[in-house]
C-alpha positions as CSV (number, residue, x, y, z in Angstrom):
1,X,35.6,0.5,21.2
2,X,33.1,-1.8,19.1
3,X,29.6,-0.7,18.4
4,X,27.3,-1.8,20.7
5,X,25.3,-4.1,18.5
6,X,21.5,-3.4,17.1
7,X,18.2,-3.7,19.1
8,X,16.0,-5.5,17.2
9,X,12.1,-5.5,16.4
10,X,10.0,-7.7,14.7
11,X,7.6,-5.8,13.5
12,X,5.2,-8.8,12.6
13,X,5.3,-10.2,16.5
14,X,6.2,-6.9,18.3
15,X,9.4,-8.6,20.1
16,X,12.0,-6.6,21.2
17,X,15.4,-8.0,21.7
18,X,18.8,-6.4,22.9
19,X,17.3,-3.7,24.7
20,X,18.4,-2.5,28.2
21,X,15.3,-1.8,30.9
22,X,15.3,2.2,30.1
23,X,15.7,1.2,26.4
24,X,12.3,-0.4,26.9
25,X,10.8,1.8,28.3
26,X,11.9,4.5,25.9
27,X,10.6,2.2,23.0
28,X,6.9,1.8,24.9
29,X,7.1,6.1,25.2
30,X,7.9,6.2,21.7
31,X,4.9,3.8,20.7
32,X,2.2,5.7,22.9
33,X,3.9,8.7,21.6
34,X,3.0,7.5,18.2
35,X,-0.6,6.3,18.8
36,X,-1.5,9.6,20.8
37,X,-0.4,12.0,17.9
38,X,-1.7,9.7,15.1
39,X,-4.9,11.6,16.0
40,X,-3.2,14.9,14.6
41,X,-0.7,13.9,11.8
42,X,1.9,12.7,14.5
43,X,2.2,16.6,14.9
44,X,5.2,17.7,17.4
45,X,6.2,13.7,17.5
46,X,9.3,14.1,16.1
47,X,10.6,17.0,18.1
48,X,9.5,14.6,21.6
49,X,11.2,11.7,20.2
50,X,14.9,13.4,19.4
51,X,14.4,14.7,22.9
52,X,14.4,11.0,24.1
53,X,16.8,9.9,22.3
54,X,19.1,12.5,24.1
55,X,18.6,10.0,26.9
56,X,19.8,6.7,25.2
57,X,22.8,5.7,24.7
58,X,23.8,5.9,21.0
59,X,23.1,2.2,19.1
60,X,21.0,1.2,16.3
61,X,18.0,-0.3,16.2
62,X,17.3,-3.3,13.1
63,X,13.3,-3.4,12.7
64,X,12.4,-6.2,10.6
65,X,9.8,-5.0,8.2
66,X,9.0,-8.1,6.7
67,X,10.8,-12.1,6.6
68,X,13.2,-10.7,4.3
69,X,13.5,-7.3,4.9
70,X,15.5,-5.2,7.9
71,X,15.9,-1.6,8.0
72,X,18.3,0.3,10.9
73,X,18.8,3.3,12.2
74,X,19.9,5.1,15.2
75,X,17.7,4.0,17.9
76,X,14.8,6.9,19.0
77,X,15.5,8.7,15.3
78,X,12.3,11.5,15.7
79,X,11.3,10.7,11.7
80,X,11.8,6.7,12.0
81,X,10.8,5.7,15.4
82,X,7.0,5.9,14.7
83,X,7.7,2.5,12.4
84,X,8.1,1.1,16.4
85,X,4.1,1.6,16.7
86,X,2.9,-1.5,14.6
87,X,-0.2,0.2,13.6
88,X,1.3,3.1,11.9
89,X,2.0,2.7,8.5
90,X,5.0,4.9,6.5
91,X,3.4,6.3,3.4
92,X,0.2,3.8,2.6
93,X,-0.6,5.4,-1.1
94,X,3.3,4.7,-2.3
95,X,3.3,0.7,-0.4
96,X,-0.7,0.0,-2.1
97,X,1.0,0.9,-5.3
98,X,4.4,-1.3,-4.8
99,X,2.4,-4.1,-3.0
100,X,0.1,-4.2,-6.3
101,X,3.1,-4.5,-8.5
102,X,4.9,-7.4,-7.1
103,X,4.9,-9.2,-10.4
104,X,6.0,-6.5,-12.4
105,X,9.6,-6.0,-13.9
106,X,10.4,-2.9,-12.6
107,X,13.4,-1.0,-11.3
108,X,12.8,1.8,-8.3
109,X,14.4,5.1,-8.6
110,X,14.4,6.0,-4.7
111,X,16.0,9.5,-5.6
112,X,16.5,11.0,-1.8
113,X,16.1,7.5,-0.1
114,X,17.6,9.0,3.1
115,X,18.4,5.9,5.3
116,X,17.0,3.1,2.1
117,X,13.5,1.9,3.8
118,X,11.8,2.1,0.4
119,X,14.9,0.3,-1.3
120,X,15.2,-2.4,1.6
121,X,11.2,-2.9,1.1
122,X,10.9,-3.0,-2.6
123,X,14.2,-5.5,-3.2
124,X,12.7,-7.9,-0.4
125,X,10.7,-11.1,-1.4
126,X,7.9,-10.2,-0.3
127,X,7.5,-6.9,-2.4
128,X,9.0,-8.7,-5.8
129,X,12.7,-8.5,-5.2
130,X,12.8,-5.7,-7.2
131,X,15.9,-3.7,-8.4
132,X,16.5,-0.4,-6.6
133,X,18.9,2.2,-7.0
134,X,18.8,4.3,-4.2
135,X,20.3,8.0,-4.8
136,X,21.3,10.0,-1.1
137,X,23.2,12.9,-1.4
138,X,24.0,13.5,2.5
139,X,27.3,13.0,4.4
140,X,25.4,12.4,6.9
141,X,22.4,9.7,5.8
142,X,24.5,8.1,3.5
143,X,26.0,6.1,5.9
144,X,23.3,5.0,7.0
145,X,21.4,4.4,3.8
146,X,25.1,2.1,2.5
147,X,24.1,0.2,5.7
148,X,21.1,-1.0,5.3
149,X,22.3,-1.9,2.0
150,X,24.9,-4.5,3.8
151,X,22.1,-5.9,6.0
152,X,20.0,-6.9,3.5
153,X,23.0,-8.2,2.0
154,X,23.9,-5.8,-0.6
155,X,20.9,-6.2,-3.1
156,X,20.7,-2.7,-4.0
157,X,22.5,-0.4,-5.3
158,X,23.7,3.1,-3.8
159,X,24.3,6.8,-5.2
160,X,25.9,9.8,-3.2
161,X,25.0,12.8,-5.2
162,X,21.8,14.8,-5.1
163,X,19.2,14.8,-8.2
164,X,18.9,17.9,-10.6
165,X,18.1,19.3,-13.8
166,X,21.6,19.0,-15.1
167,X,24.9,17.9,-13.7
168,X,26.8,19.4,-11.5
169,X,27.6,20.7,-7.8
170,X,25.3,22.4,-5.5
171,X,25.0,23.2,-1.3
172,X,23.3,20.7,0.7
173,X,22.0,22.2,3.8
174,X,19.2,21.7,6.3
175,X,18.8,20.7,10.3
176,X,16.8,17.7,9.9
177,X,17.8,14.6,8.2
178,X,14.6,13.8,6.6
179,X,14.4,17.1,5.2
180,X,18.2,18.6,3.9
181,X,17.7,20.3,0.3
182,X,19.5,21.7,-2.4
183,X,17.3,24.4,-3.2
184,X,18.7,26.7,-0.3
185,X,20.9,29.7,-1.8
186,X,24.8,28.7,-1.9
187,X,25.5,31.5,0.2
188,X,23.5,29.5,3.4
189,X,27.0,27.0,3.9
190,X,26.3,23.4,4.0
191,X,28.0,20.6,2.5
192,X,28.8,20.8,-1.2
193,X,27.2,17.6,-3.2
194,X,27.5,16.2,-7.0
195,X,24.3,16.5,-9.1
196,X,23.2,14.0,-11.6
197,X,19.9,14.2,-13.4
198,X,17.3,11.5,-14.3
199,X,18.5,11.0,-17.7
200,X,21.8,10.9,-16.5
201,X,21.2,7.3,-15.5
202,X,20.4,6.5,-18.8
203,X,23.8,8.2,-19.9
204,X,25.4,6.5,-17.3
205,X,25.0,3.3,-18.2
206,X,22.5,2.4,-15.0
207,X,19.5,2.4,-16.4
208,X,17.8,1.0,-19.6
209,X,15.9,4.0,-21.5
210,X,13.2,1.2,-22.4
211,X,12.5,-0.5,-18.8
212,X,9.8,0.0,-16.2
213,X,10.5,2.4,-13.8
214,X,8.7,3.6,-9.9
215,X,10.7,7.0,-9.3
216,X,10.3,8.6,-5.7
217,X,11.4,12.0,-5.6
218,X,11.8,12.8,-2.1
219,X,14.4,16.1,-3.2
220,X,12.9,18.4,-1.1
221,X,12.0,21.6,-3.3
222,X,13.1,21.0,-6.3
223,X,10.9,17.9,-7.4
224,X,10.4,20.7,-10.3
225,X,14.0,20.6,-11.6
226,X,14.3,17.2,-10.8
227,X,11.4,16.4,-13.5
228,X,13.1,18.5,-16.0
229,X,16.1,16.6,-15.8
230,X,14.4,13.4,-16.3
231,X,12.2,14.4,-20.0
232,X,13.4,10.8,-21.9
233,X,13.1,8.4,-18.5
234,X,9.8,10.1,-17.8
235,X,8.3,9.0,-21.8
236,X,9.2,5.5,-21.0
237,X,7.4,3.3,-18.8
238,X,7.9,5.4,-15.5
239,X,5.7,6.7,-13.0
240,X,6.8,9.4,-10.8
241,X,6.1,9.8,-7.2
242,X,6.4,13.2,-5.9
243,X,5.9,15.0,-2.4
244,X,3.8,17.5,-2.0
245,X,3.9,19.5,0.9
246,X,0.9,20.2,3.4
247,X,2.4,23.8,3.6
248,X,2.0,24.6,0.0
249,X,-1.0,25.9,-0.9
250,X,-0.5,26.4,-4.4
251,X,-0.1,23.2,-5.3
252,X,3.7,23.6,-6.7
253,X,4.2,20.2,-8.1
254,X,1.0,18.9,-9.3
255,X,0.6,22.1,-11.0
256,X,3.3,21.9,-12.6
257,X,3.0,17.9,-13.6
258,X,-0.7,19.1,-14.8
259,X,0.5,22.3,-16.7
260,X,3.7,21.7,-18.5
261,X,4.4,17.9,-18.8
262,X,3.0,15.5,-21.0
263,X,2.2,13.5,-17.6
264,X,-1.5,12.6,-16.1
265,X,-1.6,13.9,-12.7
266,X,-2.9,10.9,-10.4
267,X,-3.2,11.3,-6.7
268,X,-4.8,8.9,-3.6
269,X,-8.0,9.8,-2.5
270,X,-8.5,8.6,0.7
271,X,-12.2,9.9,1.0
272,X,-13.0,7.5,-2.6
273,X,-10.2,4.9,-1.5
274,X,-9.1,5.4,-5.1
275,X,-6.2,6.6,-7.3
276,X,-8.3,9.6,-9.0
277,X,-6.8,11.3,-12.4
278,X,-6.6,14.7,-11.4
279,X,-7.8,17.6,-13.6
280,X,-8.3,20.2,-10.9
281,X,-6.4,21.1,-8.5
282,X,-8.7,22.3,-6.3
283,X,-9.2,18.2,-4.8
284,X,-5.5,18.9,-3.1
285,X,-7.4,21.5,-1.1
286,X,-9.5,18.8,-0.1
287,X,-6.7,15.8,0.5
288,X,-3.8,17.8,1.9
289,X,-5.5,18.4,5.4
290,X,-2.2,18.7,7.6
291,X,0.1,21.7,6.8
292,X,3.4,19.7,8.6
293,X,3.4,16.8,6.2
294,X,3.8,15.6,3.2
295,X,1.5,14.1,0.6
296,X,2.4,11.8,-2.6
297,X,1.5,12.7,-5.7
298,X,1.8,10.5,-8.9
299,X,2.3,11.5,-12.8
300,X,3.0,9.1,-15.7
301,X,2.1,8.7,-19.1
302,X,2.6,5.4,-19.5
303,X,-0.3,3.3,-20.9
304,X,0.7,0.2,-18.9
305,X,1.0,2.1,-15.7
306,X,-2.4,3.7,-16.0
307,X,-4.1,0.1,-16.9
308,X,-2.2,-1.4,-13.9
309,X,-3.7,1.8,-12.1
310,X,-7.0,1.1,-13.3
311,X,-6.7,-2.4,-12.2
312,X,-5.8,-1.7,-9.0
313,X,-8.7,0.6,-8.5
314,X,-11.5,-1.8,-9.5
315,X,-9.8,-4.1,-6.9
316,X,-10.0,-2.0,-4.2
317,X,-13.9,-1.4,-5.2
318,X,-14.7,-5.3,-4.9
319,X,-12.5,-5.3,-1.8
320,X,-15.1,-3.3,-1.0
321,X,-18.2,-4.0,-1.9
């Protein structure tokens, strides 16, 4: 039996084609559902939403994020349904950065892209038409992710394996697929995945040691490793874009970007509406308000990156003035 085809959304217009009457509706529960629990870090949204989707019958939805730019996935997803509410808007400190460098000859590193939206975004017109290598290491979202690669008409390129410190194998395990990790023991099961690191790529043949790199590290716990893998990328013209969780008190990542790499630690303040150099931690106690998310964090120490920075900052200052 052939797929049934994709719902589609326009996110620009808010028109919604291909859906069914309960489909509908579903997608109007899933935007309310969004707006109401914006208030609290869309807290228990994604746990509602999967139990919607238990209703649906199982099809894809194709939101069009911009004119040249469509990301799918299977209609009511928990993690991606909130892109549905036009308001919201998926990790704003990590898009002010990539709108700002449109005209800059980058590549993106979207190491744990999960289904691709960063790599679909980033490779569209409007964002530069940059190129993306994005690196999934699930059975299960890799699928997915070498989708939306198709739709948008294979203009980036995809990776099954997981990032490291060094090569090799490791367990892949989780329940969510926004949130599966290697740093589980082996002993917990799960599906058994290759490991590359960062410099790998540079072994590899995939990436140029001297180019301009935006790395999101999405791994999931071991961010850590995955920046000790990547030593020779990281001293080129690279900036690194790390999650830290709400959860973590202490600050795992940053401290460790701040402490024992040759990085600047640089993170959004939304209360200054600026990227701030970091040199305490103690302002993450301040900025991570929501223990159930996650919240970027950025290290380079590349001079061009930091002026570009810099730039963008005294921008967002007349903006407001």
């Amino acid at each position: 039996m052939m797929a049934q085809a994709p719902i589609q959304f326009d996110r620009a217009s808010g028109a919604l084609e291909g859906a069914n009457l309960w489909e509908r509706t579903a997608a109007l529960a899933l935007v309310t559902g969004s707006k109401i629990s914006s208030h609290f870090s869309h807290m228990g949204y994604i746990a509602c939403a999967n139990l919607l989707r238990k209703t649906l019958p199982e099809r894809n939805i194709a939101i069009r994020l911009n004119p040249d730019a469509v990301f799918e996935f299977p209609y009511g997803d928990g993690y991606w349904s909130k892109l549905l509410n036009r308001s919201y808007n998926y990790e704003d400190e990590l898009e002010l950065l990539f709108s700002d460098s449109v005209d800059v000859d980058y590549t993106l590193l979207d190491c744990g892209a999960n289904y691709g939206y960063w790599s679909v975004l980033v490779s569209s017109r409007p964002f530069g038409s940059h190129k993306a290598i994005a690196i999934e290491p699930s059975g299960q979202n890799y699928p997915k992710l070498a989708n939306n690669a198709r739709v948008n008409d294979g203009r980036f390129e995809t990776m099954k394996c997981a990032i490291g410190a060094a090569r090799g194998t490791a367990h892949l395990s989780g329940t969510k697929h926004e949130a599966f990790s290697i740093a589980g023991d082996a002993s917990a099961g799960g599906e058994e995945v290759p490991v590359i690191a960062l410099d790998n790529l540079i072994d590899d043949g995939k990436v140029a040691p001297s180019g301009k790199y935006l790395i999101k590290l999405d791994v999931e716990g071991v961010e850590i490793e995955a920046i000790k893998g990547g030593a020779r990328l990281l001293e080129a013209d690279s900036v690194i874009m790390c999650e830290e969780h709400g959860s973590d008190r202490s600050h795992a990542v940053s401290r460790y970007i701040l402490e024992q790499t040759p990085l600047k630690l640089i993170v959004f303040d939304p209360r200054s509406n600026r990227m701030e150099t970091v040199t305490e931690l103690s302002i993450l106690d301040r900025i991570k308000v929501s223990t159930h998310v996650g919240y970027n964090v950025f290290g380079t120490a590349s001079a061009f990156w930091q002026d570009r920075i810099d730039a963008l900052n005294a921008k967002t200052a007349r903006r407001m003035q």
